[in-house]
C-alpha positions as CSV (number, residue, x, y, z in Angstrom):
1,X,-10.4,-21.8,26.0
2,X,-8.8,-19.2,28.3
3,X,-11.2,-16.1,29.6
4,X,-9.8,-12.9,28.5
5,X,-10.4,-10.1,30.5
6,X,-11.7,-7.3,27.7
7,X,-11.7,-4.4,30.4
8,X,-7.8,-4.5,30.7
9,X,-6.7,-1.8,27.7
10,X,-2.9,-2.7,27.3
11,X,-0.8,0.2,27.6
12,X,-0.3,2.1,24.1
13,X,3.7,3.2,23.9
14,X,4.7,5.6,20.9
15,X,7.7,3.6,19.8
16,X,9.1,7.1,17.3
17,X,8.0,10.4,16.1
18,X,9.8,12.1,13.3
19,X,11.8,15.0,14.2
20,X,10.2,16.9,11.5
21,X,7.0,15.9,10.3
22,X,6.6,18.3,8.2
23,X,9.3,16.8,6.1
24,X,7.7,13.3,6.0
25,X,6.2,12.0,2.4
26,X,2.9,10.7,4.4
27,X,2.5,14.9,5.7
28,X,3.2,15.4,1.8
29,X,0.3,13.5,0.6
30,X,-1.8,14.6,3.6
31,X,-1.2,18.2,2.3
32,X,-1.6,17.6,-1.2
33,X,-5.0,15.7,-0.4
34,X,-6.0,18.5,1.6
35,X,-5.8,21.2,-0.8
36,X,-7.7,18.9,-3.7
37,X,-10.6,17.7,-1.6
38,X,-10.9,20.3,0.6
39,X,-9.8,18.3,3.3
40,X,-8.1,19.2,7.0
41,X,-6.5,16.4,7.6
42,X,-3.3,17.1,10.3
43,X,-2.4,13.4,11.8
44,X,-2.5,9.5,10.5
45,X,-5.7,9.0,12.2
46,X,-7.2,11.4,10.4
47,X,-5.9,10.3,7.2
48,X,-6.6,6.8,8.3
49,X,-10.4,7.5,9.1
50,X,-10.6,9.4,5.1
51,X,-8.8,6.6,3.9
52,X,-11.7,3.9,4.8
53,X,-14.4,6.3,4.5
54,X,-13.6,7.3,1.1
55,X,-11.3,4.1,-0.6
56,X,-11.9,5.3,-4.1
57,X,-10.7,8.2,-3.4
58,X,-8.2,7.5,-1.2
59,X,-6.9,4.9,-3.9
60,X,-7.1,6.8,-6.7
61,X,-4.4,9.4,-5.3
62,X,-2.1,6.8,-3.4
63,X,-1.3,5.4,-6.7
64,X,-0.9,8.6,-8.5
65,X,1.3,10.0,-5.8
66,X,3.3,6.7,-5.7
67,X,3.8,6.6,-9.3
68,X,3.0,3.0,-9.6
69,X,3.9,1.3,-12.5
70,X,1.5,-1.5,-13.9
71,X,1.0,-3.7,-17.3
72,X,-2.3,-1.8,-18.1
73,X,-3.2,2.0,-17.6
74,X,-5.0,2.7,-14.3
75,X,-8.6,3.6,-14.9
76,X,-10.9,3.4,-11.8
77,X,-10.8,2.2,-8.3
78,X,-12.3,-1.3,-8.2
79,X,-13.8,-2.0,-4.4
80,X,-14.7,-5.2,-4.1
81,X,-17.3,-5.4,-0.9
């Protein structure tokens, strides 16, 4: 098996940006979050971060801001751990 060298950290290129984030359905939810959970989250790592510290929450509002449609009524967040 070949050594790999773990101190080398591979240089980290931002491929795009939106012109206008502010426009973006991800800031959309962000805000929306925000103002229900009292929340200040302003990037996707921050939103990443809530969404693994609180799933059930996280969840929950994904798939009522997504308007997913399924064969029976959503009722809780199942996390299976």
């Amino acid at each position: 098996m070949p050594h790999i060298d773990e101190t080398v950290t591979p240089e980290v290129k931002e491929l795009w940006r939106p012109s206008s984030p502010e426009s973006t359905l991800i800031y959309d939810f962000m805000t929306k979050v925000n103002k229900k959970y009292g929340l200040s989250l302003n990037d996707y790592n921050a939103l990443w971060k809530w969404s693994v510290s609180e799933p059930a929450q996280f969840w929950d509002e994904i798939w009522h801001y997504t308007h997913i449609k399924a064969h029976e009524p959503y009722k809780t967040v199942s996390l299976l751990i």
